[in-house]
Residue, then its C-alpha position, 0 to 999 in steps of 0.5 A: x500500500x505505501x508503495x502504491x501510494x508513493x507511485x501515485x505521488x511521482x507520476x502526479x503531474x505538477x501543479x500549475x500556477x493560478x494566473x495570479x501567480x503568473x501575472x505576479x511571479x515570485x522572482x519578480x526581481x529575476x524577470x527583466x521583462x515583466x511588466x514592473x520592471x520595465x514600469x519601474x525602468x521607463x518612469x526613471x528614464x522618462x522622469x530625468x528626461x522630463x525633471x532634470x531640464x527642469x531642476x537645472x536652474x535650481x541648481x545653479x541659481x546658488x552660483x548666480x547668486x541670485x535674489x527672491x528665493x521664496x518666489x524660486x521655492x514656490x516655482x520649485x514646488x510647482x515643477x514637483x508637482x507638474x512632473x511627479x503628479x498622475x498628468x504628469x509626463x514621466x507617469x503619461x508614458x509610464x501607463x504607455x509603456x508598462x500598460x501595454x506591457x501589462x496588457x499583453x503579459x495578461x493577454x498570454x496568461x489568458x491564451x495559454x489558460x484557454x489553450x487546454x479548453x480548445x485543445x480538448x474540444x478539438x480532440x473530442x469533435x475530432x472523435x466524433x468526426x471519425x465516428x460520423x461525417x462531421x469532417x468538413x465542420x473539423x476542417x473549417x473550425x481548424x482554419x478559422x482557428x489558425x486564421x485567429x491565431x494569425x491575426x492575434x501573433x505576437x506584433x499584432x497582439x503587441x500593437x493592439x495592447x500599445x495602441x490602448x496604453x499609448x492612447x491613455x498617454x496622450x489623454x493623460x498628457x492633453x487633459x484638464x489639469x495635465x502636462x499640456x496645461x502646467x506647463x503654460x506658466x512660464x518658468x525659467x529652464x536650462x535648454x539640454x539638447x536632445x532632451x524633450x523641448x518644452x514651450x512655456x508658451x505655447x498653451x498661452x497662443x493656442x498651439x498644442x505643447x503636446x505637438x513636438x513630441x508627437x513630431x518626434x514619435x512620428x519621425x522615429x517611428x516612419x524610420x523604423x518602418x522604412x528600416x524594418x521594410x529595408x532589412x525585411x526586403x534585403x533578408x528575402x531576396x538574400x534567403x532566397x539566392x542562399x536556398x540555390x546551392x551549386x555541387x561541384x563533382x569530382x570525376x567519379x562523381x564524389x562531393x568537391x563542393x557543396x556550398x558554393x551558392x551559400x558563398x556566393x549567397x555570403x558574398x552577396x550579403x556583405x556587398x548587399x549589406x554595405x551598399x545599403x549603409x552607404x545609401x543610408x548614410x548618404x540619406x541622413x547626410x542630405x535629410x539633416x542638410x536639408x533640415x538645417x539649412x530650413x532651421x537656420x533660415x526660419x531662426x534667422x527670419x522666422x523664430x517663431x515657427x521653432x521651439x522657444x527653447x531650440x531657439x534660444x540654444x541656437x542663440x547661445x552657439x551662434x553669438x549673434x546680435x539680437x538687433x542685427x537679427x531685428x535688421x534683416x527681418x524688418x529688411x525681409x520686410x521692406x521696411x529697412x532698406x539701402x535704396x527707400x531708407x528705413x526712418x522707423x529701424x534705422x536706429x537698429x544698426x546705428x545704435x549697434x556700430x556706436x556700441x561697437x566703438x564705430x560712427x553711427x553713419x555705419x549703420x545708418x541705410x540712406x548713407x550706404x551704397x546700395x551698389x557696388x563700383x566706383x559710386x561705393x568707393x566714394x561713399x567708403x571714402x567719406x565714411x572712413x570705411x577702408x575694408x569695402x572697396x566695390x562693394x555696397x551694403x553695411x560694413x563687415x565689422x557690424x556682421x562680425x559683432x566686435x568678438x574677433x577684436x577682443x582676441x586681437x585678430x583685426x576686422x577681417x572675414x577670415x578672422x571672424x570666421x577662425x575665432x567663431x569656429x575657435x570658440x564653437x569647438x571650446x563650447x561643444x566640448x563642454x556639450x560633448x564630453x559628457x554626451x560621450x562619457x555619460x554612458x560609460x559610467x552608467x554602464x560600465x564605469x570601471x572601464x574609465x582605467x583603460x586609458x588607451x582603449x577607452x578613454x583616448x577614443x571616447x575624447x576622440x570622438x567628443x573631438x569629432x563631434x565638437x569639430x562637426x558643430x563649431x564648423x557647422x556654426x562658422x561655417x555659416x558665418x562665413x557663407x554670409x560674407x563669402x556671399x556679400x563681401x568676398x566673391x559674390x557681391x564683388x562678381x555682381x555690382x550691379x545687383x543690389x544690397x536689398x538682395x544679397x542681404x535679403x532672406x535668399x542672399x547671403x542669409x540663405x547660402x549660409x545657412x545652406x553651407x552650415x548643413x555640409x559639416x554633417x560629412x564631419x561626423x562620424x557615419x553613425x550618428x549622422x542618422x541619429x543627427x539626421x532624427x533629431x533636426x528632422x521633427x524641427x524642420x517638419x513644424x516650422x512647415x506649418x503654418x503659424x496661424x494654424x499652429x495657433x490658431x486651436x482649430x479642434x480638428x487639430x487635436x484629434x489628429x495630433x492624437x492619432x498620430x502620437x497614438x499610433x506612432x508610440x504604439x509602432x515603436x514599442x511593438x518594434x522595440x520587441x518584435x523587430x529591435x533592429x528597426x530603430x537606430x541610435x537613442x531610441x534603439x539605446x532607451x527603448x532596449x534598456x527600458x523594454x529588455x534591461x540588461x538582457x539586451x545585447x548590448x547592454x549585456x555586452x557592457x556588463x561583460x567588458x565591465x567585468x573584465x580586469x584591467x591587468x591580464x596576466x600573460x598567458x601559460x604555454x600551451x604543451x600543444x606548441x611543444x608538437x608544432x615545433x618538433x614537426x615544424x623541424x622534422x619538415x625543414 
């Protein structure tokens, strides 16, 4: 009797987990994928991104020493609780990103609790099908399931339980007393490139503060579709020349060679593989010129169709007047001219050359020459102005801004373009050191010791990087004097100054030379630049009126779009990581896989690995080489 008893225990089959216990197992700590962790991980990384901008200037209003720290402590408290509340951003994608988790977690859970259920009924239809005629019922039921279970495959599943969370998202974000509303009260930030921008103005004139972000899911997730069709197409047609394999035979019909199609199949693949990274990076080489070359000309004529914060950034690289910039816009406008004058901006240049430690007449359209020649030498003549000889428009040194005259390098285009470029490569490398170091201590920080393999390669790369920048900022000042000083204006007197500084003169060469300096940065983030202007350049298309205008229809399709485009991009994030490029591939991998990502598990490895290697013990198969090696000699 205990014999049987204890046979019964051992062929019992185990219990299964109640589906409680598979939605809340009890290695939640072991599971990198459950729907917790990557809630818990997507609040951290959404939260800095959304916090940190914020806090900076508390941070370092201390050091500016400044004044009225009960009105900072109340503007303090209102960041905290704009970002840590329910509507906040960090909570808003949180629900997006571990809802859909969630959901998808507990659609399995209800698959694999039905699966037994069908299975049976299937058998016992099945068994009674072979007793009666009932075939042809089995047959079509077993279609129509295997048609649902197409339907219902893991990214179609994936897509639907996103396209519920992220449409929770934006109506968390947009609704009353949400991210879209606090943000309206204007509060003072650091503007952090590559950081979600924020308009304190935005709900204030009617626009969506929510549009820019839905911009940015919407370019990531176009890319990651035309990646995922790109690689989707090349792996077909590579599959298929590497099904074709060519046996070489021998005289007496014996195998030589067996995989000769699968070589040239291989072959094939890297040529494959390396003409389309030279196409793609050719493509995101022309998108962010492009890109550029609208951002530059709309921050030089049209601030406004631009983020509030993007703009200022821009500002802050480019060292320029604020009344020189006032100039060509009312120039744009016919309101400041060489040839009718300009009675009601006039004072913009004047004031600006006084202050520059030059004669007010400088400045000043109805004493400059409109034309170049003879006539422009005479008014130079008169002026005192030597550094202009045949070329009409305001003097060069005005453009300049007086910086090269603090570092002793005269008045000189040239000049002017070496120190803009000097002091842009010092600036970058305060932005880049860190955007390149940052990872390396998240990751891996021991890695910091090896200075030959990490360190001088990573500050080589920050070099890079600043060299792409500080040229991209000089390069556009000097397209403008290339164009109304040095050659173009000298090759075409005749043509007025109304044109070469108008908004499709100097201004527009410019800022179509400064997008070149992409060739200068490295072939992989060209892409990731390429992302990053494009969401820019697509909003300042859009009307302005528009834009502000708070129409209704605006908002239903803001939400469609940034619904479906945050759903793509997460069903990619899992189903077909190889689609994103660049930080969304970085963030969507740690906060959807954590360290079990490839990389990251990469990292980890190398992270592990010690500094000091001890040298290796000889091997005794060398011993055998040696001797064999000898005996052939």
């Amino acid at each position: 009797m205990p014999s049987s008893s204890l046979l019964q225990s051992t062929t019992e089959p185990p219990r299964k987990p109640s589906w409680i216990e598979r939605l809340l197992p009890v290695d939640l700590l072991d599971d990198s994928i459950h729907p917790v962790q990557i809630a818990l991980r997507t609040y951290a990384v959404s939260l800095s991104l959304s916090l940190g901008p914020s806090l900076l200037p508390f941070i370092v209003a201390p050091f500016r020493k400044e004044k009225h720290t009960r009105g900072r402590a109340r503007s303090l408290g209102y960041v905290l609780k704009r970002e840590l509340g329910p509507n906040g951003f960090a909570f808003a994608i949180t629900v997006a990103v571990g809802g859909g988790a969630a959901l998808q977690r507990l659609w399995q859970i209800l698959e694999e609790a039905g699966q037994d259920t069908d299975n049976d009924s299937l058998l016992e239809q099945s068994d009674l099908s072979a007793v009666g005629s009932g075939s042809n019922s089995l047959e079509s039921q077993l279609w129509v399931y295997r048609e649902l279970r197409w339907i219902a495959s893991g990214p179609r599943r994936a897509f639907a339980c996103n396209l519920i969370s992220s449409a929770i998202a934006i109506l968390l974000l947009q609704g009353k007393g949400g991210w879209s509303r606090s943000i309206s009260t204007p509060i003072k930030s650091i503007d952090i490139p590559l950081t979600i921008p924020i308009d304190a103005n935005a709900t204030k004139h009617g626009s969506s503060p929510t549009l820019d972000l839905t911009l940015l899911l919407l370019v990531r997730a176009v890319d990651a579709i035309i990646q995922c069709t790109v690689f989707r197409g090349t792996e077909i047609h590579l599959s298929s020349s590497a099904a074709h394999t060519i046996d070489i035979l021998g005289s007496n019909g014996e195998v030589l060679v067996s995989q000769a199609g699968t070589a040239e199949a291989r072959r094939t693949r890297e040529e494959e593989t390396e003409w389309r990274q030279k196409m793609t990076t050719r493509l995101d080489a022309f998108i962010f010129w492009a890109c550029s070359g609208r951002i530059m000309w709309c921050f030089f004529y049209e601030p406004r169709r631009l983020p509030a914060s993007y703009v200022k950034w821009i500002n802050s690289l480019a060292h320029v007047d604020q009344r020189l910039l006032h100039a060509l816009r009312a120039l744009r406008k016919n309101d400041w001219s060489y040839i009718r004058g300009s009675p009601t901006h006039s004072h913009l240049l004047t004031n600006m050359a006084r202050d520059l430690g030059y004669p007010p007449s400088w400045g000043d359209p109805a004493q400059l020459p409109a034309f170049g020649g003879t006539l422009a030498n005479a008014t130079w003549r008169k002026l005192g102005v030597a550094s202009r000889p045949n070329v009409g428009g305001f003097p060069c040194e005005i453009v300049h801004g007086g910086l090269q005259q603090k570092w002793g390098l005269g008045n000189s285009c040239t000049g002017n373009a070496a120190i803009r470029i000097a002091v842009a490569f010092v600036e970058a490398m305060a932005l880049y050191l860190p955007v390149h170091f940052l990872p390396i201590f998240l990751t891996r920080p021991s890695a910091i010791l090896r200075v030959h393999r990490v360190v001088l390669p990573t500050i080589l790369h920050a070099c890079r990087s600043a060299a792409f920048l500080s040229t991209f900022v000089s390069s556009c000042w000097y397209g403008v004097c290339l164009t109304r000083s040095i050659l173009l204006a000298r090759l075409f007197p005749w043509i007025s100054h109304d044109v070469w500084d108008g908004p499709y003169g100097c201004m527009m060469i410019g800022s179509l030379l400064c997008g070149s300096s992409i060739w200068i940065e490295n072939g992989k983030r060209r892409g990731e630049m390429a992302l990053y202007v494009l969401p820019r350049a697509i909003r300042s298309l859009f009307p302005y009126k528009w834009m502000r205008s708070g129409n209704r229809g605006i908002k239903p399709i803001e939400r469609i779009v940034f619904i479906v485009s945050l759903a793509s991009l997460l069903t990619a994030a899992v189903h077909r990581p190889d689609s994103l490029r660049g930080l969304s591939r970085w963030t969507f991998a740690f906060v959807m896989k954590g360290p079990n990502a490839g990389f990251w598990k990469r990292r980890k490895i190398m992270a592990q690995t010690p500094v000091v290697s001890t040298p290796r013990t000889p091997t005794p198969a060398l011993e055998p080489l040696k001797s064999t090696s000898l005996n052939r000699t």
